[in-house]
C-alpha positions in Angstrom: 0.0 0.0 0.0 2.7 2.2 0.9 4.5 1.8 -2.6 1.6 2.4 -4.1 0.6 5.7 -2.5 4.3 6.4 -3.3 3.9 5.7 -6.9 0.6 7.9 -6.9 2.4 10.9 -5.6 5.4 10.4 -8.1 3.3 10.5 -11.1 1.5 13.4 -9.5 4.6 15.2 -8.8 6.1 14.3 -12.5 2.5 15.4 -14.2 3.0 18.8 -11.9 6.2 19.3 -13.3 5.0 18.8 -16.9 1.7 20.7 -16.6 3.5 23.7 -15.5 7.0 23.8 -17.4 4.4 23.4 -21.1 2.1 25.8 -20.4 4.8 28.2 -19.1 6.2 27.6 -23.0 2.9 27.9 -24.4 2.8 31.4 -22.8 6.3 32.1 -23.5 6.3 31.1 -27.1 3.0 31.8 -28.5 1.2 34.5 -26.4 4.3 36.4 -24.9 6.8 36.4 -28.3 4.8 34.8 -31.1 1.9 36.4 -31.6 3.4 39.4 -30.8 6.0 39.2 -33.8 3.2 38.1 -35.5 1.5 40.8 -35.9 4.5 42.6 -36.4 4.3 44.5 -32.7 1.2 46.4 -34.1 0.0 47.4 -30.5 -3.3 47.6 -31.6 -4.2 44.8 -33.6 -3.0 42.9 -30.4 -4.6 44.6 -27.5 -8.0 41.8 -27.2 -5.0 39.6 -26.2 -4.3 41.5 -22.7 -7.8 42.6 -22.5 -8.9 39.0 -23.1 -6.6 37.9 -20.0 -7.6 40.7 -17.7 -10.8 39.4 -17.7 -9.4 35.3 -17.7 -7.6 36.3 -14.9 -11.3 37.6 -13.0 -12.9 34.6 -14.5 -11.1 32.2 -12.5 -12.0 33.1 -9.2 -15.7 34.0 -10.1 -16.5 31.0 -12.2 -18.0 28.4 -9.7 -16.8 25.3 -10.4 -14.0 23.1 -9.3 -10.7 24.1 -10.3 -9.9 21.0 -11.9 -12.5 21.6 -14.3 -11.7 25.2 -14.8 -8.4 23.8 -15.9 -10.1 22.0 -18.6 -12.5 24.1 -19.9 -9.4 26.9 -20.4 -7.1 24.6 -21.6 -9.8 22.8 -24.3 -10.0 26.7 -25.3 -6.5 27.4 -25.6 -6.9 24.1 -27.9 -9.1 25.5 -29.8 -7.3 28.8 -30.8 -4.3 27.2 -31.3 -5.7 25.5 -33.8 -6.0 29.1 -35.7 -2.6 30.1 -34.6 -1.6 32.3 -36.4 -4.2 33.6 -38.3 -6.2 35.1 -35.4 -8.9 37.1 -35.3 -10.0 39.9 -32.3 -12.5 37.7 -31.3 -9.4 34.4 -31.3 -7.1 36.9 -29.9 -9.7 37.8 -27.0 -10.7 34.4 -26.3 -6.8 33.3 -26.0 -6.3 35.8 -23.9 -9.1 34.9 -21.6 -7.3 31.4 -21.9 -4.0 32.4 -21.3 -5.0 34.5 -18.2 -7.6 32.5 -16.9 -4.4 29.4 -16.4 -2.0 31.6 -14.8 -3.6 31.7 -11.4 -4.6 28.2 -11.8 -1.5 27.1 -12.5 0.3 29.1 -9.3 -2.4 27.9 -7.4 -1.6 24.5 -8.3 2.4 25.2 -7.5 1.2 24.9 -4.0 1.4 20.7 -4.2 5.2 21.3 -5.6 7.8 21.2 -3.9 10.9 23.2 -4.1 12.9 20.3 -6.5 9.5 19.9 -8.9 9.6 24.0 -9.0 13.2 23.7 -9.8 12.7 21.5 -12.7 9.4 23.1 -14.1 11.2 26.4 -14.6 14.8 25.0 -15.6 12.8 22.7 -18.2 10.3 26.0 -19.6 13.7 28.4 -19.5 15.8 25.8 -21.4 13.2 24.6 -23.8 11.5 28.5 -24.7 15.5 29.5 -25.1 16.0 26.9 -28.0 13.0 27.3 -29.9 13.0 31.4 -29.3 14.6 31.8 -33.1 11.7 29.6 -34.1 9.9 31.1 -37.3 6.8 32.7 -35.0 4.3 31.9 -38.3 5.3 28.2 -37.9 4.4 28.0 -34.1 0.9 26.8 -34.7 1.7 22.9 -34.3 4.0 23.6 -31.8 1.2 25.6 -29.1 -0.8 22.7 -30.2 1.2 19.9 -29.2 2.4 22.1 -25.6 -1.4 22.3 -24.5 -2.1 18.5 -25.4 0.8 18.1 -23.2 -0.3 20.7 -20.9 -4.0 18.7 -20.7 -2.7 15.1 -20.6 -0.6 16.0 -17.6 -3.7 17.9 -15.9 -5.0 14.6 -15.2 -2.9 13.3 -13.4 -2.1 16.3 -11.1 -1.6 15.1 -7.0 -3.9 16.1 -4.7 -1.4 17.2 -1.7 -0.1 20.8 -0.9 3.2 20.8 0.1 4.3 23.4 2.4 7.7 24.8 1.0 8.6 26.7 4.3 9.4 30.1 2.9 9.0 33.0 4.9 9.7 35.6 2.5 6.7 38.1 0.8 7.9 41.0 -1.4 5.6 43.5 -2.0 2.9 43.6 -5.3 5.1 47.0 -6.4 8.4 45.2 -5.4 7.2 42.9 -8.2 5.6 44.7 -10.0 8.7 46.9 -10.6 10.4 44.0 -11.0 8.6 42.4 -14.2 8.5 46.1 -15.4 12.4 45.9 -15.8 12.2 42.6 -16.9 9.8 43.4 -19.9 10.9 46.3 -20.9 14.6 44.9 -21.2 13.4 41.6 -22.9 11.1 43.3 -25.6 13.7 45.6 -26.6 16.2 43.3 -26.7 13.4 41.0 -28.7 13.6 43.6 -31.2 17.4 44.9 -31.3 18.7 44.6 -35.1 22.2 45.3 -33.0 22.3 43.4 -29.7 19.8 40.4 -29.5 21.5 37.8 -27.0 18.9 35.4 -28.5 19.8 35.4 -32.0 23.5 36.0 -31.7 24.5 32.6 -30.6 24.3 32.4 -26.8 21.5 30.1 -26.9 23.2 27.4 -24.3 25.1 30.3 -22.3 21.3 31.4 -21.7 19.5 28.2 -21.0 22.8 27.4 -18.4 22.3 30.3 -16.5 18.8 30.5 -16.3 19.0 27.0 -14.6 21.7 28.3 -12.3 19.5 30.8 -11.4 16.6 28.9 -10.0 18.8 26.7 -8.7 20.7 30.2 -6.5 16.9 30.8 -5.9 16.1 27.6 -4.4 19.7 26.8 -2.6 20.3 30.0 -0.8 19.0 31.7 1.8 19.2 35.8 2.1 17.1 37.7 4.5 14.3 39.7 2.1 15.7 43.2 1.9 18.6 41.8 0.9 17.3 39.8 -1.6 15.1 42.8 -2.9 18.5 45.2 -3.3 20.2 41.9 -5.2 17.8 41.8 -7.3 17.5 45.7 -8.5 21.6 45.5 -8.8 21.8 42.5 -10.9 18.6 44.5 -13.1 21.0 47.4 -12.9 23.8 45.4 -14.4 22.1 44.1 -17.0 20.4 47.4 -18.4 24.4 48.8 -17.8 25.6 45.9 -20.5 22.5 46.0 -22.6 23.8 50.2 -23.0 27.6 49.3 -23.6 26.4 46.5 -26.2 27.9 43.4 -24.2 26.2 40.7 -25.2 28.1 38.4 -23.9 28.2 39.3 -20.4 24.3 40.0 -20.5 23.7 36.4 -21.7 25.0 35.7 -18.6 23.4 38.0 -15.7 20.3 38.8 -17.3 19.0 35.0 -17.7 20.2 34.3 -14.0 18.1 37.7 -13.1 14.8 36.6 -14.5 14.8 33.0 -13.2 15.7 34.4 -9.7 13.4 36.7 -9.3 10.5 34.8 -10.7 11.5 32.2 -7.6 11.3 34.7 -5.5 7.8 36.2 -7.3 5.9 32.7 -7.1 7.1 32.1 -3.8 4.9 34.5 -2.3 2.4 34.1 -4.4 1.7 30.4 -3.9 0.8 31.4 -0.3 -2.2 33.5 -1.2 -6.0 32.8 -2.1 -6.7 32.2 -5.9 -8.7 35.4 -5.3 -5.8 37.5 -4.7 -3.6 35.4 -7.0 -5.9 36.2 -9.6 -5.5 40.3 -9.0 -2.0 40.1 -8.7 -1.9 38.5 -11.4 -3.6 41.7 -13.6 -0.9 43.9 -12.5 2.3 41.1 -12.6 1.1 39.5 -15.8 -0.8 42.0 -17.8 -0.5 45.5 -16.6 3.6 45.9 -15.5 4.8 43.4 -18.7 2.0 45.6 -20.8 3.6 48.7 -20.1 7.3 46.9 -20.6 5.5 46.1 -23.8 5.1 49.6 -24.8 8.4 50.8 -23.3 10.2 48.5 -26.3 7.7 50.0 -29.1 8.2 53.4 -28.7 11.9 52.9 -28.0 11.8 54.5 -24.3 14.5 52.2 -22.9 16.6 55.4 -22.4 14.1 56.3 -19.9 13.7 53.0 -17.7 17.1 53.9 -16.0 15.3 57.0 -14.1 11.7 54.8 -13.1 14.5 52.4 -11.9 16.1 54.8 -9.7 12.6 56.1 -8.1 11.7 52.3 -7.9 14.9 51.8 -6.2 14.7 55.1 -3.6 11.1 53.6 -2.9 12.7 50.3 -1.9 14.9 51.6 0.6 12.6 53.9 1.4 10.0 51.3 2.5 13.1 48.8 4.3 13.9 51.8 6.7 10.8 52.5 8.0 10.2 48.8 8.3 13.3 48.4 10.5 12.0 51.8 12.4 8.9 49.9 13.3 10.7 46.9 14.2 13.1 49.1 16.5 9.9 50.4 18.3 8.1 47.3 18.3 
């Protein structure tokens, strides 16, 4: 009996791991980058897509039905436009984006039955695969957002039953975060875009995948009290914005994937501990309204400018540490 149970939870663990790590591509690949080069950046033609997931991401906590089955009626809708992909309409484009935001909380909700090593390997298998097929022709990604969600709904069925408490202690802030995917955004969609400096497209393919892995896996490993961890991660943004302006590509390929996987760690870390009703909200400003604006940043080529909304995010940082050690003091 006990082998058995043991098996259960494996392939619960295992389907966990794959249910997260191919929908985290799916987003990656086809609603993040592809449809976006797609439609060739055109901010309007795309804009049901991020109003579509505003309103998936309110859906899930209002629809009343198990969450199980709210997993399958997105997913089997996600399906369905990917069947379209890329030819999309407004009405496709809303409807995937009611998919696409409708998952995310679920599938941070369902983080909460993974522990730290099935986290590990979801994100190190999503960074390493979304890095290798990032130069894939974006009009050619139909069959390939396909075959993720079959993945994605294969593995949904098989997803355990037991929350795992992963004993972190740590909660940053919504604007902590949502400064943080700001920076991220708006650094990756330019980059996306750069005819001169594209870290992607200029051969650092496994330099990238290696450090994003090495990222989680600092994430995960070792411990730093929170403020610490919050002025680590502005630096290492600082750095990387520094070498993206001196044109190192090189040396970006190196901090900047390390950046993004730690910091997402740290993001879904406190998350997980929350309600899906306020995963769902945070969700509007983390996934739709800070990586929106990050969005816009790129297209209107405003990166010059991030460098001084870095420096008031920064001053509002330290700002907000002090007074919490005042209050600590007096306590």
């Amino acid at each position: 009996m006990q082998k058995l149970n043991f098996l259960k939870m494996s392939l619960g663990q295992l389907a966990l791991i794959i249910f997260i790590s191919s929908e985290l591509c799916y987003y990656l690949l086809i609603a993040q980058t592809g449809i976006v080069e797609y439609f060739s950046s055109d901010i309007f033609a795309i804009a049901p897509l991020p109003i579509g997931g505003v309103i998936g991401s309110l859906l899930t906590y209002f629809l009343k039905v198990s969450n199980k089955n709210k997993i399958r009626l997105f997913l089997s809708l996600q399906l369905g436009m990917s069947f379209f992909y890329p030819n999309l309409s407004n009405i496709m484009l809303f409807l995937l984006g009611i998919s696409v935001g409708a998952l995310a909380p679920l599938i941070i909700n369902e983080l909460k039955k993974a522990s730290l090593i099935d986290l590990g390997f979801a994100l190190a298998i999503s960074y390493t695969i979304g890095t290798y097929l990032f130069n894939y022709d974006a009009a050619l990604r139909g069959g390939l957002g396909i075959t993720l969600t079959i993945i994605t709904i294969i593995s949904s069925q098989f997803l355990s039953k037991i929350k795992i408490n992963q004993e972190s202690n740590q909660e940053f802030s919504l604007f902590v975060m949502v400064l943080w995917i700001f920076l991220d955004a708006a650094l990756f969609e330019t980059l996306s875009r750069d005819s001169v400096i594209s870290i992607w497209r200029d051969g650092y393919s496994f330099e990238i995948a290696l450090f994003h892995i090495i990222g989680v896996v600092a994430a995960l490993t070792f411990s730093i009290r929170k403020n610490q961890k919050e002025l680590f991660i502005i630096i290492l943004f600082a750095l990387s914005y520094l070498f993206y302006f001196l044109q190192e590509a090189f040396i970006l390929s190196l901090i900047y994937p390390f950046v993004i996987s730690y910091y997402n760690v740290a993001i879904l870390q406190t998350i997980i501990k929350k309600d899906l009703k306020i995963i769902s909200i945070y969700m509007i400003f983390i996934g739709w309204m800070a990586s929106g604006a990050g969005l816009f940043v790129a297209l209107e080529n405003l990166i010059i400018f991030v460098p001084s909304i870095f420096l008031l995010g920064l001053i509002k940082v330290i700002n907000t540490q002090q007074t919490q050690n005042k209050e600590l003091n007096y306590a």
